[in-house]
N, C-alpha and C positions, 0 to 999 in steps of 0.2 A: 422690441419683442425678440429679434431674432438675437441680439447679443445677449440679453437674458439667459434666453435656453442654451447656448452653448456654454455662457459659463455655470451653468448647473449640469454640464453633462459631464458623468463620469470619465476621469481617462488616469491609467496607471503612468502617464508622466506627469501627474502631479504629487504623487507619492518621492516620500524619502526611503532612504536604506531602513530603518527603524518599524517605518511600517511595512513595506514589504515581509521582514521576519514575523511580526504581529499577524498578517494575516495568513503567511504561508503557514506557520505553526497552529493557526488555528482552523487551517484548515486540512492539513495532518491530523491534528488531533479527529475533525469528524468522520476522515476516514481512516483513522486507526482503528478505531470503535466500530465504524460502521463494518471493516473488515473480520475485527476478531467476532462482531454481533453476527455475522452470515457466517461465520467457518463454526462458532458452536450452533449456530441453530441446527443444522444440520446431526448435531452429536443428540440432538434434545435439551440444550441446555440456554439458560438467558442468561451470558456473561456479565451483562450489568447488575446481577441480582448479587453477584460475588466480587464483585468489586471494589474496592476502596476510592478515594479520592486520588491519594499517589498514582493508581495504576491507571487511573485515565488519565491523569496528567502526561506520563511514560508513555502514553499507548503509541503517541507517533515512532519514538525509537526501540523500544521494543518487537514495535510489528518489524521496522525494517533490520535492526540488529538479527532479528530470531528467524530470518527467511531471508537467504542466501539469493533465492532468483529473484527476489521485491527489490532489494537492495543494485544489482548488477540492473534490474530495469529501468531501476532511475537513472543511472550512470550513462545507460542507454536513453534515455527519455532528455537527458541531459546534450548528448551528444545530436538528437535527432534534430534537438532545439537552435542547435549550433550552427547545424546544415540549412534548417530551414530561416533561420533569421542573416546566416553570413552567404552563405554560400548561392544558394540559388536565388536571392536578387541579385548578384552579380551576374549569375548564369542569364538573367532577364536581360538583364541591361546588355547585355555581350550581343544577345537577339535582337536589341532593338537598333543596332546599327546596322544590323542585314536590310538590304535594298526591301525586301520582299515582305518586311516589317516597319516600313517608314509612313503606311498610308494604309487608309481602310479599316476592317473590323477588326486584320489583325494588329494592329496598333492598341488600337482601344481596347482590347484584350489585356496586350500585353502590360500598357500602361499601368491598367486598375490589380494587375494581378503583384506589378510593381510595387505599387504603393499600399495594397494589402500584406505584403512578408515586410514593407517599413513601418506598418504599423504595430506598436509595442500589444496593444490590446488586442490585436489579434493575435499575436505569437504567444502572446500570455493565456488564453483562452482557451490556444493548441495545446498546452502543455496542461492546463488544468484539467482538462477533458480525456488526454493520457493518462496523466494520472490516477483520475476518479476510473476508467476503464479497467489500470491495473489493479489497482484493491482492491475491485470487486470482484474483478474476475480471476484473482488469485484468493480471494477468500472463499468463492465457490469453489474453483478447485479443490482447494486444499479439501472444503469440508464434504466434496461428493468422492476426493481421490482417498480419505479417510475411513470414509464410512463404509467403503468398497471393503479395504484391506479387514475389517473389523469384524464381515460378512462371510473372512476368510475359513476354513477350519481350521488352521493354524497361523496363529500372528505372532509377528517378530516383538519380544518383550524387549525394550532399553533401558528401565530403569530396574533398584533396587531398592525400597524404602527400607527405609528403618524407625520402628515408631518407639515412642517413650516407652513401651511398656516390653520393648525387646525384641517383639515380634518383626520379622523380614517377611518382604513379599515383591515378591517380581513382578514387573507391572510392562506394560506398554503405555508413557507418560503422551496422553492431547493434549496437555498445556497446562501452564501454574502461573499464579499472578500473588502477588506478596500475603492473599489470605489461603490461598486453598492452590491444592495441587485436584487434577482432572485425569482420572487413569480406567485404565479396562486392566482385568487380568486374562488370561488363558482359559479360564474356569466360567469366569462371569464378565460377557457382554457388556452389558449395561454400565451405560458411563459412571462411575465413582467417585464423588466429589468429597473431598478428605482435607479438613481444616487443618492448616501447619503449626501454627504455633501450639503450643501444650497436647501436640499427639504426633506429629510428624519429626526424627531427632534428624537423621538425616537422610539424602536422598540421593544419590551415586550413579552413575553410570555403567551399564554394562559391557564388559567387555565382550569385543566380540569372537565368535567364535571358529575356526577357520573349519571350512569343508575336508 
């Protein structure tokens, strides 16, 4: 019985390089989604109702191309992974030939703390757990640091549309995904959801303006 259940127990060294990608991307994708879903709730909006199939496909690199600190957190989330799976079981191991950790609780301590940074499932776990922290907690941000500025009397406008029919209008752009662009203007609050193809020609950047 007892061989049985170990080899039905999960463990990420039985994985190949192939599924590794399989599951990290698929679990990007949940919290791609789950991130852009909490940053428009916030605006009043249900991203998934505007969606296409493409743009949840993208949503993993999209979220991280289109957010500057998401992207640098990974790089960090990366490098944290590095410290704690290389570095500090060495620092273990350096302590376990001190006299004063040869024997006792503090042994057993250090041993089990040992072979929990060797274990792959655990460092994996660490880093899943970072990362579900960040996109959530950067998609709230975003969508409570958002809705503050929108609150404002006066908000900083970036874009410039231009629709088929010639009309211009200055906008402050909260995001666009291959159907719809998501804007406020200076005039009117209320989020604006404005379908691109056959009404939207183009969509520009404002330049900025110096004090």
């Amino acid at each position: 019985m007892q061989e049985t259940n170990s080899e039905n127990t999960f463990s990420f060294k039985n994985l190949g390089l192939q599924d590794y990608l399989y599951i990290g991307y698929a679990f990007l994708l949940v919290l791609g989604l789950f991130h852009e879903t909490i940053y428009y709730k916030f605006l009043g909006v249900n991203i998934l109702d505007f969606s296409s199939l493409l743009d949840v496909l993208i949503c993993p690199v999209s979220v991280i191309t289109g957010n500057l600190i998401l992207g640098l957190a990974l790089l960090f989330c990366a490098l944290v992974l590095f410290i704690v799976t290389k570095l500090l079981p060495r620092y273990y191991e350096s302590l376990s030939k001190k006299e004063k950790y040869q024997s006792g609780k503090k042994k057993e301590k250090l041993d089990k703390a040992i072979e929990s940074f060797k274990s792959k499932n655990a460092t994996i776990t660490l880093g899943v757990f970072y990362v579900f922290c960040l996109y959530v907690g950067l998609g709230i941000g975003r969508g409570i640091g958002t809705k503050r500025k929108l609150n404002q009397e006066k908000i900083k406008l970036t874009h410039e549309l231009v629709f088929d029919d010639g009309e211009k209008q200055e906008i402050r752009m909260l995001g666009k995904n291959s159907l719809y662009v998501f804007y406020v203007t200076q005039e009117k609050r209320e989020v604006i959801i404005a379908p691109i193809e056959g009404n939207v020609k183009k969509m520009s950047k404002l330049k900025k303006v110096a004090n």
